[in-house]
TORKOL-4160 file (C-alpha; in steps of 0.2 Angstrom, whole numbers, padded with zeros to 4 digits, m for minus):
433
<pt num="1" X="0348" Y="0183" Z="m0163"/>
<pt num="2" X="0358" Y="0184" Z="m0178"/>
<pt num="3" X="0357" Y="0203" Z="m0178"/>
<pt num="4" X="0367" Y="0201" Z="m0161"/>
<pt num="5" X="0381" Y="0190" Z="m0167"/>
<pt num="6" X="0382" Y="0200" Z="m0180"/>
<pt num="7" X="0385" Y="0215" Z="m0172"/>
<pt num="8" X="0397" Y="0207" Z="m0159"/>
<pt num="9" X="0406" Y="0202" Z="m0174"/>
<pt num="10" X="0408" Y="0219" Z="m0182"/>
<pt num="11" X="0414" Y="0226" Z="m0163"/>
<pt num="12" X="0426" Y="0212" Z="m0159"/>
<pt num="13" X="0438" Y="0221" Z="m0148"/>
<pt num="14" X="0423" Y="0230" Z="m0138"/>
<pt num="15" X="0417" Y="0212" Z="m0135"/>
<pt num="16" X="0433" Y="0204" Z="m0131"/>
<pt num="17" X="0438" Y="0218" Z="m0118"/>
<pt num="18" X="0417" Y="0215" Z="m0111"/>
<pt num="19" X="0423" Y="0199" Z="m0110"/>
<pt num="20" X="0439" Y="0198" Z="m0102"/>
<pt num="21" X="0432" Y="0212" Z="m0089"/>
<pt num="22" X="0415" Y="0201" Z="m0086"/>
<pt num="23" X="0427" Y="0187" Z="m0083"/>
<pt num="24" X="0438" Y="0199" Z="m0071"/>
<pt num="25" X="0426" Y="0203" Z="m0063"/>
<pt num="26" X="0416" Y="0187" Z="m0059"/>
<pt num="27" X="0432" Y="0179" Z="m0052"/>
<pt num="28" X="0433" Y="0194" Z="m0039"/>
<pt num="29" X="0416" Y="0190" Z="m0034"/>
<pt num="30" X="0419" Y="0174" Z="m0032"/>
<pt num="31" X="0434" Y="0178" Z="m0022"/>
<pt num="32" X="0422" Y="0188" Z="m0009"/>
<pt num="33" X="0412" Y="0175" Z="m0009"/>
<pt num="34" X="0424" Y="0162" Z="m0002"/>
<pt num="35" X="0431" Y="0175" Z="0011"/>
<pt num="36" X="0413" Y="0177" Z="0017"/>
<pt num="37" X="0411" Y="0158" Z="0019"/>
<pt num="38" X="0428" Y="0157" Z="0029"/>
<pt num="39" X="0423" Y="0170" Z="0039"/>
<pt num="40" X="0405" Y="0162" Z="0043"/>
<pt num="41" X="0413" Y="0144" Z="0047"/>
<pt num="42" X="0427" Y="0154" Z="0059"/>
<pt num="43" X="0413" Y="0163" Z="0067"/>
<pt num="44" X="0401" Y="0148" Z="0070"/>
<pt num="45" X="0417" Y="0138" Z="0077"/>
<pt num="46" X="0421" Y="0155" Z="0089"/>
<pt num="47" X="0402" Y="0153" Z="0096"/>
<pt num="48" X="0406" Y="0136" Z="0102"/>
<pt num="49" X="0418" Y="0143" Z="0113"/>
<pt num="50" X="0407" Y="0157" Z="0118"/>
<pt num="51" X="0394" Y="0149" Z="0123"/>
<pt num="52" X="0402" Y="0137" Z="0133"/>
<pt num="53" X="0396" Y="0140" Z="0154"/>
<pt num="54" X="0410" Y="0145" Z="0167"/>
<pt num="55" X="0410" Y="0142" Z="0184"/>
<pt num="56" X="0403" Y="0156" Z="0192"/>
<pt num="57" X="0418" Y="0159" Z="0203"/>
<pt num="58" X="0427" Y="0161" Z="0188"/>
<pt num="59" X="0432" Y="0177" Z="0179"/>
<pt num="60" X="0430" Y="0179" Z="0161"/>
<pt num="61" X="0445" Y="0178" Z="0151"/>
<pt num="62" X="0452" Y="0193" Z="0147"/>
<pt num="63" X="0462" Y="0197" Z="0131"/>
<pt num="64" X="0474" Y="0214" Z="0126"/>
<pt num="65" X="0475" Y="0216" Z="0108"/>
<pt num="66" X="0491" Y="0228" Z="0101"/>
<pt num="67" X="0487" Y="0233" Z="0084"/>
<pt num="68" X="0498" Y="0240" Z="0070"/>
<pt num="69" X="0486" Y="0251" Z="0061"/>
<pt num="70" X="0500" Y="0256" Z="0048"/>
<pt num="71" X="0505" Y="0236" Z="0045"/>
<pt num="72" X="0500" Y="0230" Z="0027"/>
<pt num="73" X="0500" Y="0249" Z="0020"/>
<pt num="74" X="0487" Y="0253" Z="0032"/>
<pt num="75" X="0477" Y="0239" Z="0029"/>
<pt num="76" X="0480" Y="0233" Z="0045"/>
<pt num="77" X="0464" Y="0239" Z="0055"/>
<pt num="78" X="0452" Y="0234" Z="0040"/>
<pt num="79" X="0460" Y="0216" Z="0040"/>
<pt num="80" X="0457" Y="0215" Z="0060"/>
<pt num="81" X="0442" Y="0223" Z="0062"/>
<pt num="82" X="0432" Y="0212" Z="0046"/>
<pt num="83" X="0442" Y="0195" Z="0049"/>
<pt num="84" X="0448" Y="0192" Z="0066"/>
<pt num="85" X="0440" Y="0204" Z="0079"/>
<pt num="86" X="0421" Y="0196" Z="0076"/>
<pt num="87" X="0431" Y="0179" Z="0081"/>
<pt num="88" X="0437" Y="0185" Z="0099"/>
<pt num="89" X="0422" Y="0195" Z="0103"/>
<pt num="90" X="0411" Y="0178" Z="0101"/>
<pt num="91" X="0424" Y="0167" Z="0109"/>
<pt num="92" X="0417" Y="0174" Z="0127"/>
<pt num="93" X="0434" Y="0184" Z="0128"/>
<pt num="94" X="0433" Y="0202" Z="0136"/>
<pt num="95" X="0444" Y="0208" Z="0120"/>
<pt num="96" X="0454" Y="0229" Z="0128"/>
<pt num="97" X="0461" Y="0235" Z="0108"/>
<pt num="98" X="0475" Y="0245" Z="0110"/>
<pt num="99" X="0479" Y="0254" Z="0094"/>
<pt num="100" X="0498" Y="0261" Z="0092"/>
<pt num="101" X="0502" Y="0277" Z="0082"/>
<pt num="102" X="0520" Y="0276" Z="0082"/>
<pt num="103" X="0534" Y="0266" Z="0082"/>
<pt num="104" X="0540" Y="0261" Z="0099"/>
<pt num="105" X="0523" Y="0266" Z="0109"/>
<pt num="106" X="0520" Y="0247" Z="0111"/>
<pt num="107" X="0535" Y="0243" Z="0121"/>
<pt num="108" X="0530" Y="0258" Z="0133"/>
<pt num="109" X="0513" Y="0254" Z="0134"/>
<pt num="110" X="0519" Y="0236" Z="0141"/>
<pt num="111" X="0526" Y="0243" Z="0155"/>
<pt num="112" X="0514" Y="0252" Z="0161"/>
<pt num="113" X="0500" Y="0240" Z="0157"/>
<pt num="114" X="0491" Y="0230" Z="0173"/>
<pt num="115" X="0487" Y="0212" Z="0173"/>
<pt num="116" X="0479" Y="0204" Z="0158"/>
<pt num="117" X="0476" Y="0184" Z="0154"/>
<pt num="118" X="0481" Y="0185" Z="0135"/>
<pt num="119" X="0493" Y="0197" Z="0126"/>
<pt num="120" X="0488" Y="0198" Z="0107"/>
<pt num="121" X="0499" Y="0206" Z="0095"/>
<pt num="122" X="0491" Y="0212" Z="0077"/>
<pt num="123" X="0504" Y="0215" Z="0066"/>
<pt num="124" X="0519" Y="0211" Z="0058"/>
<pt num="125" X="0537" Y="0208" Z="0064"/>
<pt num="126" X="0541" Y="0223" Z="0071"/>
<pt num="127" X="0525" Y="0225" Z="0081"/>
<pt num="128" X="0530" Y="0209" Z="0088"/>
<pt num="129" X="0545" Y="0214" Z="0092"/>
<pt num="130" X="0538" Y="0227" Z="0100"/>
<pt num="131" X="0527" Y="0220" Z="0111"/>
<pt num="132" X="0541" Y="0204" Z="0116"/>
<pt num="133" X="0554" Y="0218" Z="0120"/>
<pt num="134" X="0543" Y="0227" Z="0132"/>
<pt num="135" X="0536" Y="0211" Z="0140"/>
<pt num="136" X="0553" Y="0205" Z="0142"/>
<pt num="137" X="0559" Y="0222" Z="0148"/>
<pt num="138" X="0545" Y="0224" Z="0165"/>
<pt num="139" X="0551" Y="0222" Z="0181"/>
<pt num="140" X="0541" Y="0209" Z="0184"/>
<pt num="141" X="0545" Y="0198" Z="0167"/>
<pt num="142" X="0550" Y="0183" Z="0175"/>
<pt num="143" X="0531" Y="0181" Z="0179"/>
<pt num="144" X="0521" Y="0192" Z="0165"/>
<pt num="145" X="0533" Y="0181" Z="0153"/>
<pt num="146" X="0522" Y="0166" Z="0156"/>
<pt num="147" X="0507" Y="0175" Z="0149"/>
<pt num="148" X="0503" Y="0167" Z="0133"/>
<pt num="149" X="0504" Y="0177" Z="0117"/>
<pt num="150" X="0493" Y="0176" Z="0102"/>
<pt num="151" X="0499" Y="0184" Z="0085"/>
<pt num="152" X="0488" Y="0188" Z="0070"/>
<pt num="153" X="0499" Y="0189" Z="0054"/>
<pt num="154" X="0493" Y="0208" Z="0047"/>
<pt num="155" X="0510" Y="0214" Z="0042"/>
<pt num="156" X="0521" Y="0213" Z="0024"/>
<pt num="157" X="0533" Y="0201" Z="0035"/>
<pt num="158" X="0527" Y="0188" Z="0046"/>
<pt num="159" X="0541" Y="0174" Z="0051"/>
<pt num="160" X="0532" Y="0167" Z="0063"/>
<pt num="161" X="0517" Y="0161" Z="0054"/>
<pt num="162" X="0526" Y="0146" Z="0049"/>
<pt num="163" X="0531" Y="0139" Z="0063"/>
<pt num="164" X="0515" Y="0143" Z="0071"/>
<pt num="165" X="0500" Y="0143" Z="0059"/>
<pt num="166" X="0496" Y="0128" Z="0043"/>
<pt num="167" X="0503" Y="0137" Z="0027"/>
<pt num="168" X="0490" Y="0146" Z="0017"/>
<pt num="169" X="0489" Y="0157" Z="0000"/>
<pt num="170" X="0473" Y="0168" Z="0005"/>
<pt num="171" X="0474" Y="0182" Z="0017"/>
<pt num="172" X="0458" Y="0178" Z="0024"/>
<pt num="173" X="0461" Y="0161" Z="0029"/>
<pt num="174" X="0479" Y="0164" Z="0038"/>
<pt num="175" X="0469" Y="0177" Z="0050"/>
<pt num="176" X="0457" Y="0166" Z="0055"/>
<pt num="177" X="0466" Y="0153" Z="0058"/>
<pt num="178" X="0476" Y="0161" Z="0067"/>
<pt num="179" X="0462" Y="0169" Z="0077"/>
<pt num="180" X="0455" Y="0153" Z="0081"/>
<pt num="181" X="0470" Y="0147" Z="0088"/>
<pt num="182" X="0471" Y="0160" Z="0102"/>
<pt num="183" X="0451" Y="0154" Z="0106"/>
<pt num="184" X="0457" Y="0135" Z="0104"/>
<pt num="185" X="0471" Y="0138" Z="0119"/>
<pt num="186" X="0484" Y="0127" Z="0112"/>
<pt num="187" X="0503" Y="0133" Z="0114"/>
<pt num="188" X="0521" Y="0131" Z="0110"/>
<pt num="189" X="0537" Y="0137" Z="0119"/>
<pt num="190" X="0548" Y="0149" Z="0109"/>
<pt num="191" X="0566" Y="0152" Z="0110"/>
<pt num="192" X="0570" Y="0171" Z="0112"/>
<pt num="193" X="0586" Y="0179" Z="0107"/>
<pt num="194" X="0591" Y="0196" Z="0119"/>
<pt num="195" X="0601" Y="0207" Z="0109"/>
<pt num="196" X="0612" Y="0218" Z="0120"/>
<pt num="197" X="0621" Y="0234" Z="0115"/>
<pt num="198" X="0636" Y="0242" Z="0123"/>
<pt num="199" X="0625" Y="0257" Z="0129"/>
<pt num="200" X="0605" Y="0255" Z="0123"/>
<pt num="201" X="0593" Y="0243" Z="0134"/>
<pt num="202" X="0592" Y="0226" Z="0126"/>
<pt num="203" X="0583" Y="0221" Z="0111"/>
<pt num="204" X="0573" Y="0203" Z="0110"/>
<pt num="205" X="0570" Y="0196" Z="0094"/>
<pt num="206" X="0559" Y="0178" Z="0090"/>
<pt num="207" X="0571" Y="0174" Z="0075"/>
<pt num="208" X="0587" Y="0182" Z="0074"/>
<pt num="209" X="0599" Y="0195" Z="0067"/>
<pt num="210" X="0606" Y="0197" Z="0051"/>
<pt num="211" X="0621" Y="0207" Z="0043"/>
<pt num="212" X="0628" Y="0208" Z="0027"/>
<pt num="213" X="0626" Y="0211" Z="0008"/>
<pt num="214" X="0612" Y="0202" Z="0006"/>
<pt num="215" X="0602" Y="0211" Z="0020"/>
<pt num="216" X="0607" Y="0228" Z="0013"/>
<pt num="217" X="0603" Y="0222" Z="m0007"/>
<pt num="218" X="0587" Y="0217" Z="0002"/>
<pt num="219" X="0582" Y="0231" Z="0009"/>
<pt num="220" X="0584" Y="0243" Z="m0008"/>
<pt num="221" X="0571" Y="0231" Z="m0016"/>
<pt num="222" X="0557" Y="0243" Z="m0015"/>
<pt num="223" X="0568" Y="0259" Z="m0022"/>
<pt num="224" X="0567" Y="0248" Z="m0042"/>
<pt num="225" X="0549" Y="0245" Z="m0041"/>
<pt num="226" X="0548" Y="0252" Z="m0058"/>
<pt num="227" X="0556" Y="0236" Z="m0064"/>
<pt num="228" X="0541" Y="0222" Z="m0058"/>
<pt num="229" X="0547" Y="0205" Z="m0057"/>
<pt num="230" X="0565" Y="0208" Z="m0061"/>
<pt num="231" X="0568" Y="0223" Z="m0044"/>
<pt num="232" X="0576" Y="0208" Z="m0034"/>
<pt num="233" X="0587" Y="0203" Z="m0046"/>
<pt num="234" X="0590" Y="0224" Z="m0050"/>
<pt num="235" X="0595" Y="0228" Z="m0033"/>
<pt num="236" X="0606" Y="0214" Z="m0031"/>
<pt num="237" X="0614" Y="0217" Z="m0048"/>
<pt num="238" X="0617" Y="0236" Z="m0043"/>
<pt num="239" X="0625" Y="0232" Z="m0027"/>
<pt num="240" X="0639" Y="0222" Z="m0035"/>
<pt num="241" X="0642" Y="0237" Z="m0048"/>
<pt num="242" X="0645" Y="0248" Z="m0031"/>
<pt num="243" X="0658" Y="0237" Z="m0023"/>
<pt num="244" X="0665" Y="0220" Z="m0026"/>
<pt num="245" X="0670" Y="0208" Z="m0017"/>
<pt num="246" X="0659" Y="0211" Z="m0004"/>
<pt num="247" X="0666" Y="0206" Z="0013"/>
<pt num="248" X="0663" Y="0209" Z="0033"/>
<pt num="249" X="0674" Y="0207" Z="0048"/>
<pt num="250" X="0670" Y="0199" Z="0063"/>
<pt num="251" X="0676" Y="0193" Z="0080"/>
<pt num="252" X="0666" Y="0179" Z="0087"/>
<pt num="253" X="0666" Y="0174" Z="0104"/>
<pt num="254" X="0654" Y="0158" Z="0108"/>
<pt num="255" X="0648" Y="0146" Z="0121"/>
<pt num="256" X="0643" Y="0127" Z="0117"/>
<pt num="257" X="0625" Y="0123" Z="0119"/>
<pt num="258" X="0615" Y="0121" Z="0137"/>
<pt num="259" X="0607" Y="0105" Z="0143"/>
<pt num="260" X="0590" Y="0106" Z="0140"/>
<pt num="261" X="0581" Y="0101" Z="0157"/>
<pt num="262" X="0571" Y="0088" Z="0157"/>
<pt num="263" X="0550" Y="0093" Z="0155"/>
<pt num="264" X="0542" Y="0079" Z="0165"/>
<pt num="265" X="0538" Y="0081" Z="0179"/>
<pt num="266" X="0546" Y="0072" Z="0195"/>
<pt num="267" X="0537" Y="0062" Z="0205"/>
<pt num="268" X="0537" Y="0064" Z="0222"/>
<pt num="269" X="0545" Y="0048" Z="0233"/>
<pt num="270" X="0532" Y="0042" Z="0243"/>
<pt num="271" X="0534" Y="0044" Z="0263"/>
<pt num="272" X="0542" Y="0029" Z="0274"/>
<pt num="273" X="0534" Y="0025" Z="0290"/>
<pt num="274" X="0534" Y="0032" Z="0306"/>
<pt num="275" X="0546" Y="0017" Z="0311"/>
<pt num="276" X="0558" Y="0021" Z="0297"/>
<pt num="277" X="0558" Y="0040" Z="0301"/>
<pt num="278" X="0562" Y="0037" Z="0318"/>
<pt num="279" X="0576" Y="0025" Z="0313"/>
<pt num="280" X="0585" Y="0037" Z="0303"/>
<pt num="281" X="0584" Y="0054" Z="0314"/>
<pt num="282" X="0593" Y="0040" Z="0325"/>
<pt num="283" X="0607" Y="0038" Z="0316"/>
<pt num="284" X="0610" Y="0054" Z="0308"/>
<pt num="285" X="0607" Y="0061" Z="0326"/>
<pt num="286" X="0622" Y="0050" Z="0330"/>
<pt num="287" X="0632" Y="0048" Z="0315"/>
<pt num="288" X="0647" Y="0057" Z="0314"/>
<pt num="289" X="0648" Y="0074" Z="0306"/>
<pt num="290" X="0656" Y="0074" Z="0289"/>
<pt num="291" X="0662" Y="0089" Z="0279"/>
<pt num="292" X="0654" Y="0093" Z="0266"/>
<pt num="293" X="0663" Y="0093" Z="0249"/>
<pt num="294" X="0661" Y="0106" Z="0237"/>
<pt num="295" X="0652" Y="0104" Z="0222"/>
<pt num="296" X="0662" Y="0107" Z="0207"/>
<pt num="297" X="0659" Y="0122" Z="0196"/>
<pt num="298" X="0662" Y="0120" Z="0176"/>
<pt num="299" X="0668" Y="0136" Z="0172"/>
<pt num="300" X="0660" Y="0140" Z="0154"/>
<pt num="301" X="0670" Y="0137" Z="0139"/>
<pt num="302" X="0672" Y="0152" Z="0127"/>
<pt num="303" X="0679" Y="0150" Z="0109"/>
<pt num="304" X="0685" Y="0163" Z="0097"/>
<pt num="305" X="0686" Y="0163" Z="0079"/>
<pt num="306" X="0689" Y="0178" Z="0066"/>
<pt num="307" X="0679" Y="0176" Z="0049"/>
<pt num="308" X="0676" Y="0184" Z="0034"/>
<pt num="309" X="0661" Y="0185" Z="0028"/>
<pt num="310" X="0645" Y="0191" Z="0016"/>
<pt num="311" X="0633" Y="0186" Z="0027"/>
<pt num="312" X="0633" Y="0181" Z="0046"/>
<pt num="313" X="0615" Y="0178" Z="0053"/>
<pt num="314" X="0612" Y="0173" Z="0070"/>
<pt num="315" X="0595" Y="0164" Z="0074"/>
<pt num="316" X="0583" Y="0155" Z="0086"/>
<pt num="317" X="0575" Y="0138" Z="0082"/>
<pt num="318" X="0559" Y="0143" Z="0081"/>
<pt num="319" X="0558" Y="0137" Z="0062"/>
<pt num="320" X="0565" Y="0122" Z="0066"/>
<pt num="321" X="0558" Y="0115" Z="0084"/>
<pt num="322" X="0565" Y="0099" Z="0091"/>
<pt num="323" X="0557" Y="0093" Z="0106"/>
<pt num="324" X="0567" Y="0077" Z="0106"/>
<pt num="325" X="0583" Y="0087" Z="0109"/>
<pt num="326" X="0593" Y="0089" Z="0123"/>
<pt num="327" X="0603" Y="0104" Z="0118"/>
<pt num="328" X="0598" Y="0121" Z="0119"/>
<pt num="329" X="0607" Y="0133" Z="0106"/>
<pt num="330" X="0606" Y="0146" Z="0093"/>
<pt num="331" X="0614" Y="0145" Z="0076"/>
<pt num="332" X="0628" Y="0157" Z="0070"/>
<pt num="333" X="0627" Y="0157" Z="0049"/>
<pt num="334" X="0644" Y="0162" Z="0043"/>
<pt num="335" X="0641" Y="0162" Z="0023"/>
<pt num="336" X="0657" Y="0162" Z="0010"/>
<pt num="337" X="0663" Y="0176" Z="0004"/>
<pt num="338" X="0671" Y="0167" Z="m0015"/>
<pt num="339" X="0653" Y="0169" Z="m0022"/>
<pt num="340" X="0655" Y="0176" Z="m0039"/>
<pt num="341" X="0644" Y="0189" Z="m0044"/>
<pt num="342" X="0631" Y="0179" Z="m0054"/>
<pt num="343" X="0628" Y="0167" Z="m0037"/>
<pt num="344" X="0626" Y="0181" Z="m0028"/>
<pt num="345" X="0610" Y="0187" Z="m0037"/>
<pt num="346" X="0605" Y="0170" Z="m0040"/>
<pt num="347" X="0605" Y="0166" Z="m0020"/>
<pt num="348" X="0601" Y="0183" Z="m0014"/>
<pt num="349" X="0583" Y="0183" Z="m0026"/>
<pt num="350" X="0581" Y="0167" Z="m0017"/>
<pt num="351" X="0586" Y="0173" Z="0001"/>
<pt num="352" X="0569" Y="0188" Z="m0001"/>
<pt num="353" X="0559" Y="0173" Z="m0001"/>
<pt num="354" X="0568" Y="0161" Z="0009"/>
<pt num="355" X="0579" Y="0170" Z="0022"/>
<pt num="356" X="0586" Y="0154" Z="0029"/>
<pt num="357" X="0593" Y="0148" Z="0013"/>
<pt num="358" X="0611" Y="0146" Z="0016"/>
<pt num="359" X="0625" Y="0146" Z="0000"/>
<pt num="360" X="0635" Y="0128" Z="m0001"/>
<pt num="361" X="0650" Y="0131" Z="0011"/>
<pt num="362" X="0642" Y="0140" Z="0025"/>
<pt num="363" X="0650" Y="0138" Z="0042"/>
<pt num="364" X="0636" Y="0134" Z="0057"/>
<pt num="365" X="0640" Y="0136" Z="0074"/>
<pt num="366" X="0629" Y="0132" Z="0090"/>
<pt num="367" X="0631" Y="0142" Z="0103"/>
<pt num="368" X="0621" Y="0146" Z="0119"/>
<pt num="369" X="0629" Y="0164" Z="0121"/>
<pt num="370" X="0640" Y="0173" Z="0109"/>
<pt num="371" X="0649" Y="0192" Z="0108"/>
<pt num="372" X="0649" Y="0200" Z="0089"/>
<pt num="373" X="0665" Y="0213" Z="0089"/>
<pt num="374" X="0665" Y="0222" Z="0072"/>
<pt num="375" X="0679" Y="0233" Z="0064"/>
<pt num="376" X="0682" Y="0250" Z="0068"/>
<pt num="377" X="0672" Y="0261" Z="0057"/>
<pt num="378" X="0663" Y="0246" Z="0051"/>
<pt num="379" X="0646" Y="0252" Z="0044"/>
<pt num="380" X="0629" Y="0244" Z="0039"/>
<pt num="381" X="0614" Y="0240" Z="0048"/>
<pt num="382" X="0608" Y="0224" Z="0058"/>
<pt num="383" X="0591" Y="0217" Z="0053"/>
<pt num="384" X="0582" Y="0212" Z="0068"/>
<pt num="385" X="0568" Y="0203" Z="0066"/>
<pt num="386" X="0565" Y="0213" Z="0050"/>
<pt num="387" X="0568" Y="0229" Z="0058"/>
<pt num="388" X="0582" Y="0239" Z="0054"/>
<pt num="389" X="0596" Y="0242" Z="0069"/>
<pt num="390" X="0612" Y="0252" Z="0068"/>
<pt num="391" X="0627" Y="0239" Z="0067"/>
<pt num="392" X="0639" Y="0238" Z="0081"/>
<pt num="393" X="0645" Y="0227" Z="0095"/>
<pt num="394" X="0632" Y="0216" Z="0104"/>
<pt num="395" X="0630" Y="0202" Z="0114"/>
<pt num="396" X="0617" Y="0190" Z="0111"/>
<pt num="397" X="0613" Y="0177" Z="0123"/>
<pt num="398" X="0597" Y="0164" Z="0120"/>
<pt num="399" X="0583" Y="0163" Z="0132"/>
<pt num="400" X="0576" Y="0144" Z="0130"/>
<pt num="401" X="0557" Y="0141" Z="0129"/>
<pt num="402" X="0554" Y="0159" Z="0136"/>
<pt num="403" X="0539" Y="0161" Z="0129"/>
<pt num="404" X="0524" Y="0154" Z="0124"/>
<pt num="405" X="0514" Y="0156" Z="0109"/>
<pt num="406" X="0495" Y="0148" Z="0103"/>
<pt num="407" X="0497" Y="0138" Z="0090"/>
<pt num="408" X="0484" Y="0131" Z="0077"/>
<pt num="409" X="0482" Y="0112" Z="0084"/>
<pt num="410" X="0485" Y="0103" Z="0067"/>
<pt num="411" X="0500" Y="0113" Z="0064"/>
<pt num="412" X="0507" Y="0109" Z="0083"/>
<pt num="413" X="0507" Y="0092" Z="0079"/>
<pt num="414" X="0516" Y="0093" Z="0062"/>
<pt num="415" X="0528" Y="0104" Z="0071"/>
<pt num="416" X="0532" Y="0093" Z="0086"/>
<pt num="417" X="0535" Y="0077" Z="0077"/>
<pt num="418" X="0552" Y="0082" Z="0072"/>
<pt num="419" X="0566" Y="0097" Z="0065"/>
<pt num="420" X="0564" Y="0103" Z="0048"/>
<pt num="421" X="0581" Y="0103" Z="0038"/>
<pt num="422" X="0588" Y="0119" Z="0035"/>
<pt num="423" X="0588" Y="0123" Z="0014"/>
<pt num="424" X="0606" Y="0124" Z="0008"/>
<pt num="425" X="0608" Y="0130" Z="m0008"/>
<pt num="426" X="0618" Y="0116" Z="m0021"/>
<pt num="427" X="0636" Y="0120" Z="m0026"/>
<pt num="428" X="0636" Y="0126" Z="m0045"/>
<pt num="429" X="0644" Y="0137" Z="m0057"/>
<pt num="430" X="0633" Y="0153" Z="m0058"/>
<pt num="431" X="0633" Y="0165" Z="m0073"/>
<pt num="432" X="0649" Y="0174" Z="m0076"/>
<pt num="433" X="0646" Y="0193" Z="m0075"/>
């Protein structure tokens, strides 16, 4: 025993580096051994559902699965196929895979595609996109809409999962959650914004549009990956070294918000008696006719403003549901343009992982349907969804509660109790630069 001591002693840093790799390497094993159990208990829980009897008139369910191979860096289908396909396949479902190889395949599959009783979409943002814009786009959507539609966060971007699904640091745990909340059959209805061109068909988005300096600083994260931790703060510095102040120029037009109808439903009066009946085709039958008066139609009321700005997003309420609200509306961001240099990084480092942060001094405006003019000439990009659009003139108009997604039952309760605040970031002096 001493002659071992002895001799890790005299090979110190041999032994610290067994160590630290020993350590390493029984915390991934660990690791492994906690996604196995998650994956056991989902699985148990599916099997529930599976082995439940149906009538025997009844057909089993059947569900159409999108996947994004190439979301996640081409994790994607290793991520379905070991955590969330073994859930649906023992939940009783007749499960149809549908895997897409290039971008825009899912929105023409959609239109082509027959009858199915659940739409899944495996993916990110812009496979969800996808799949919304071509349900949305069918001839028949006013019926295919009400489909419900599950979605399996497997992409670098997934807004959704927030509003939809209980927060979660392991990977493993989001997808089957998630999973288990398309065999649970609990849903929410989601606002949907439809993004209209002056020439291409309409694009529908779940959580908005952005345009500005901090979408394009954003997007030119990845080109300082050299850099680690500080790439954010890299691009954002770099963009203001290319042009300062950075402003955009835009022509609003807007409508207020919508009465929300009312969700319950109406009961039906209950029948008078033969008597009565009789009594009153009597009396209409020798009333006098009366001329009908016209109802009286509220034209819509359009306002126009003209701002300069950094940043103008526009974006559903999907992140922040209220069912105790009467309106329906979007919210237009219009975000300063006096930030000084230093905020700017400091906010737009924030914005990568919060988008919804607004600056102190942003201007919110609700509207049910707005028109974006731009400048002559005015460049840049629209994010959409996370997806990368060429800017120009568009028409947005929102579509309430237009579709409907499975939610996890304990996070449907914690998101129907009441609106989350939107974050706005404090007033304060940011480095001089």
């Amino acid at each position: 025993m001493t002659v071992f001591f002895k001799t890790l002693r005299s090979h110190w840093k041999k032994t610290t580096a067994g160590v630290c790799l020993l350590t390493w390497g029984g915390h991934w094993l660990y690791g492994k051994h906690c996604d196995n159990l998650l994956r056991r208990a989902a699985c148990q829980e599916a099997q529930v559902f599976g082995s439940q009897l149906i009538p025997p008139n009844a057909q089993v369910k059947k569900a159409t699965v999108f996947l994004n191979p190439a979301a996640c860096k081409g994790k994607a289908r290793t991520l379905f196929e070991k955590n969330a396909a073994p859930i649906l396949h023992l939940s009783g479902m007749d499960v149809t895979i549908v895997k897409t190889d290039y971008e825009g395949q899912a929105k023409k599959l959609l239109e082509l595609m027959e009858h199915t009783d659940v739409v899944i979409v495996a993916g990110g943002d812009g496979t969800l996109q996808e799949v919304v814009t071509g349900i949305l786009r069918r001839v028949d959507e006013a019926t295919f809409s009400k489909i419900p539609i599950g979605f399996i966060p497997l992409g670098q971007t997934s807004s959704l999962s927030q509003t939809l699904f209980a927060e979660s640091g392991n990977k493993v745990q989001r997808i089957t959650d998630a999973t288990l909340a398309i065999v649970k059959g609990e849903t929410v209805p989601l606002d949907v914004l439809q993004i209209k061109g002056e020439k291409e068909q309409p694009v529908f988005a779940m959580t908005g549009l952005r345009w500005g300096s901090f979408r394009d600083a954003g997007v030119k994260v990845s080109k300082y990956w050299y850099l680690g931790p500080l790439k954010t703060k890299a691009a954002h510095f770099f963009s203001t070294l290319k042009e300062w102040p950075q402003t955009h120029q835009a022509a609003i037009s807007y409508t207020g918000p919508t009465e929300r109808p009312s969700s319950e439903p109406e009961e039906a009066p209950q029948r008078p008696s033969l008597y009565r009946r009789i009594l009153r085709r009597l009396a209409a039958y020798w009333a006098q006719p009366q001329d009908a008066s016209p109802q009286e139609v509220h034209p819509e009321v359009w306002k126009e403003v003209q701002r300069s700005t950094i940043e103008l997003s526009i974006t559903t309420r999907n992140r922040q549901l209220d069912p105790a609200s009467t309106e329906d509306f979007m919210t237009i961001c219009i975000e300063p343009d006096t930030l000084s240099k230093g905020d700017f990084i400091i906010i737009g480092s924030k914005k990568m992982r919060d988008p919804t942060l607004c600056p102190a001094g942003t201007e919110h405006l609700q509207a049910s349907k707005c028109t974006l003019r731009l400048p002559q000439g005015a460049g840049g990009s629209f994010s959409i969804d996370s997806e990368d659009y060429e800017a120009m003139p568009v028409e947005v108009t929102l579509l309430p509660r237009k579709l409907h997604f499975f939610c996890d039952p304990r996070r449907r309760e914690q998101v129907l109790r009441g609106p989350v605040q939107e974050r706005t970031e404090p007033e304060g002096p940011g480095p001089a630069l």
